[in-house]
C-alpha positions in Angstrom: 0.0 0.0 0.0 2.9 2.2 1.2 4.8 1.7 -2.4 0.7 2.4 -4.2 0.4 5.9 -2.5 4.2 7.2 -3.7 3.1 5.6 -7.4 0.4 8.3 -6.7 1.9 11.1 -5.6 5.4 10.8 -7.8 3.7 11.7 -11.3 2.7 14.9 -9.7 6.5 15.6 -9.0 8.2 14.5 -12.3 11.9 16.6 -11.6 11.9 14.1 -8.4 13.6 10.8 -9.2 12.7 7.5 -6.8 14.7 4.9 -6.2 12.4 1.6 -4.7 15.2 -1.2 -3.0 13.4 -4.2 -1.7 15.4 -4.7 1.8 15.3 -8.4 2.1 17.4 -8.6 -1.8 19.5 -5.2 -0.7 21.8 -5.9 2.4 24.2 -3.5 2.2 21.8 -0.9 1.5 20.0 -1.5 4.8 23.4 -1.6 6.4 24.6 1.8 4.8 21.3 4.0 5.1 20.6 1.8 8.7 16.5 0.9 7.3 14.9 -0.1 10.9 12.0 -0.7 9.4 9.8 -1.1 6.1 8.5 0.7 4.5 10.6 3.5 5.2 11.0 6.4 3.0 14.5 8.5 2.5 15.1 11.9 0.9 18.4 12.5 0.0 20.1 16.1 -0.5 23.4 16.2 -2.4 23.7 12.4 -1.5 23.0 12.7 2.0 19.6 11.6 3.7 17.8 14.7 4.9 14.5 13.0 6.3 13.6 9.6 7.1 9.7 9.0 6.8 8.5 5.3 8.7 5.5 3.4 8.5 2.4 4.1 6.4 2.2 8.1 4.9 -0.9 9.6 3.1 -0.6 10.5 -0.2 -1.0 14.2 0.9 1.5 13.6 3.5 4.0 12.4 1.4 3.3 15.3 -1.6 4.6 17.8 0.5 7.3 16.1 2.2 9.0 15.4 -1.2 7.9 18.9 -2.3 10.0 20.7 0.3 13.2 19.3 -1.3 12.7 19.3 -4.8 14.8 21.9 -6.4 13.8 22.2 -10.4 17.2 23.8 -11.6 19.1 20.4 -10.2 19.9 17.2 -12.8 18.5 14.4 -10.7 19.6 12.4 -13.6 23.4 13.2 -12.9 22.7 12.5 -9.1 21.3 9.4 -9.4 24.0 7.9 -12.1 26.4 9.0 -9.4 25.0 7.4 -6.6 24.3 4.1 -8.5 27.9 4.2 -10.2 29.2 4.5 -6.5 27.1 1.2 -5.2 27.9 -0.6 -8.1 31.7 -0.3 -7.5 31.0 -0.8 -3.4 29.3 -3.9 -4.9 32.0 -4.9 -7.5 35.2 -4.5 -4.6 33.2 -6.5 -2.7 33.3 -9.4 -4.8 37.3 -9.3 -5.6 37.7 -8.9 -1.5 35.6 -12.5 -1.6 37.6 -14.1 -4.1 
């Protein structure tokens, strides 16, 4: 339900990119931005988490939540890559430390 009321509210916002993670497939994601919970929602700034949201949120609720931190003029695109690019190679070191 949690995941059905963002799907609402994110076509309303389309300069915010969201990223879903299923934590039971996402360890070191849970680990790294410590998730205590699900759902749980995160809103990152420059790469850091600003606000942590728990627990069930109203469409309404979450609307202007994400609202408060969008910023039009910044390329969420070019954030996002980053932030993917850096768990990716997090993810890739991992393995060779394994091996």
């Amino acid at each position: 339900m949690a995941e059905r009321f963002l799907e609402q509210v994110l076509p309303q916002l389309p300069e915010f990119p969201a990223f879903k993670c299923n934590v039971n497939f996402s360890p070191k994601i849970v680990e790294k931005y410590q998730v205590t919970s699900a759902p749980s929602f995160k809103l990152f700034v420059d790469g850091e988490v600003v606000q942590t949201l728990f627990g069930m949120r109203t469409p309404d609720d979450l609307y202007y939540t994400i609202k408060n931190y969008v910023k039009k003029e910044e390329n969420y695109e070019d954030v996002w890559a980053a932030l993917l690019k850096e768990e990716e190679t997090k993810i890739e070191k991992d393995k060779k430390e394994e091996n």
